[in-house]
N, C-alpha and C positions, 0 to 999 in steps of 0.2 A: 467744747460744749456749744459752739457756733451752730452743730446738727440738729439740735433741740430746737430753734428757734421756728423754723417753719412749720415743727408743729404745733409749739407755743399758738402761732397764729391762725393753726386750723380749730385747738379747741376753741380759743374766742369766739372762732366764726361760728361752731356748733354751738358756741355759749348764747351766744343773742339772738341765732334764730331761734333756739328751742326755747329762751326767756319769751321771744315777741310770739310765739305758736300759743304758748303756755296764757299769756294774756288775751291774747285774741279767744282760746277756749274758754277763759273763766267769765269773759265779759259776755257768752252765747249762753251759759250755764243759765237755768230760768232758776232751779233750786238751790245756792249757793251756800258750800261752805262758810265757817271762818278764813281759811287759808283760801279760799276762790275769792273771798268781798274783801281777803288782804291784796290778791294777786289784780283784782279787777279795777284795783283803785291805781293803780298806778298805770303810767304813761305809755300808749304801746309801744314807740321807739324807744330802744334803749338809750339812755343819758349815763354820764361817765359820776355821776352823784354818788357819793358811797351810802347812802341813807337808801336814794332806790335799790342799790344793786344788795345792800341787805334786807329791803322790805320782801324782794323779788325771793334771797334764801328762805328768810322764814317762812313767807308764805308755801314755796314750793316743797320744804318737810312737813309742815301744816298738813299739807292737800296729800304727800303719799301718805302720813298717819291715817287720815280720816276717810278715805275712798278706798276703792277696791281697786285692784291691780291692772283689770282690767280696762280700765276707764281711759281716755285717750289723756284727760288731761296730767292722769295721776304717771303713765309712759313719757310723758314731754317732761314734766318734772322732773324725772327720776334722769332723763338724757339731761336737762340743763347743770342736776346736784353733779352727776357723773364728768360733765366738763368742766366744769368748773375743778373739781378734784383731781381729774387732770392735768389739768395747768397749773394749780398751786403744788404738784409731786413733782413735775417737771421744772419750777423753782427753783422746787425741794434741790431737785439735781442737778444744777447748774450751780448752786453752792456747795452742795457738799461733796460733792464725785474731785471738782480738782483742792479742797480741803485734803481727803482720802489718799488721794494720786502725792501729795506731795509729801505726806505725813509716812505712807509706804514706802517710794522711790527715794525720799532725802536722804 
């Protein structure tokens, strides 16, 4: 499961750019959602805080509910929810694959 790791470390990196894109557009937004004045309050570098890094989820379902598809920030969103989901499946499978693998082969 040693192979998953380097990509492990590419979604984080898609994770906090798309998080720092995502704040940088909502803080330009002149007519601001809820999920934009959740997103805009927070800090543009990302910090390892579990309070930001869940302020940053809600607000980013927030803003794809309430915008339209089109919108840049509602795309950055939707790429930050999307990295994140894949690195919490890829986790997923580094636990449960050699679980699988031994409960099969034993």
């Amino acid at each position: 499961m040693d192979e998953l790791i380097p990509y492990m470390f590419y979604c984080m990196v898609v994770n906090v750019l798309s998080r720092t894109c995502a704040v940088v557009l909502a803080k330009r937004e002149r007519d601001r959602t809820s999920g934009e004045e959740q997103l805009a309050a927070l800090p543009v570098m990302p910090t390892r805080e579990l309070l930001v890094m869940r302020g940053a989820f809600f607000a980013c379902v927030a803003i794809i509910r309430q915008r339209r598809f089109g919108s840049p920030i509602t795309i950055v969103s939707s790429i930050h929810l999307c990295s994140l989901a894949a690195f919490v499946m890829m986790l997923l499978a580094m636990g449960f694959v050699p679980l699988l693998q031994f409960f099969l082969d034993g």
